[in-house]
C-alpha positions in Angstrom: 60.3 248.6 118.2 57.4 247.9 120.5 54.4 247.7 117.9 53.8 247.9 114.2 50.9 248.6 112.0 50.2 249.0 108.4 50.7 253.1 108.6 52.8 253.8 112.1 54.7 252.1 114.9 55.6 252.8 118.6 59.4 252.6 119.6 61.0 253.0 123.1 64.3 254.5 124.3 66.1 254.2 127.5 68.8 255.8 128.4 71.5 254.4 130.8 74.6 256.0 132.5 77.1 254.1 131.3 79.1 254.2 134.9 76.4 252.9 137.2 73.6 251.8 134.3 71.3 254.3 136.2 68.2 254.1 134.2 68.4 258.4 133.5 65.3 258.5 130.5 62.7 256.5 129.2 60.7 257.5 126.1 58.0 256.6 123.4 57.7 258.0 120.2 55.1 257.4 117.3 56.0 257.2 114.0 54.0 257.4 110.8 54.6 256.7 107.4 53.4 259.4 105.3 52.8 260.2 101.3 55.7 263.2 101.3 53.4 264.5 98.1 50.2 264.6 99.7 50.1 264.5 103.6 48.2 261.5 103.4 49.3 258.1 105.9 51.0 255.2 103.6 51.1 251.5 104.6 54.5 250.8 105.5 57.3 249.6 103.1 57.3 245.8 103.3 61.3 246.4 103.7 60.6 248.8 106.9 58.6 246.4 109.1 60.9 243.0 107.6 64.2 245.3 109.1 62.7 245.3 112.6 62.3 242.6 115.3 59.0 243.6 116.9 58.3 243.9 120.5 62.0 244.1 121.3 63.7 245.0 124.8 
């Protein structure tokens, strides 16, 4: 996970051949944690952001 806030976080992918370890993709994706009743942005579960290192490679 690259970042974290109180309501969303940033994680990266890459994506390796496995015979060569050609780099083939590289993505970013933003996540937000959101009240499934309402719509409305939640602060993050204290257990989410404790499960992840931040600013891993």
């Amino acid at each position: 996970m690259a970042d974290m806030n109180k309501v969303s976080s940033t994680r990266r992918y890459k994506i390796f051949r496995a015979g060569d370890a050609v780099l083939l993709a590289s993505a970013a994706t933003q996540w937000a944690f959101v009240e499934y009743a309402n719509g409305s942005l939640r602060c993050s579960p204290e257990e989410v952001w404790r499960s992840f290192e931040i600013g891993a490679k």
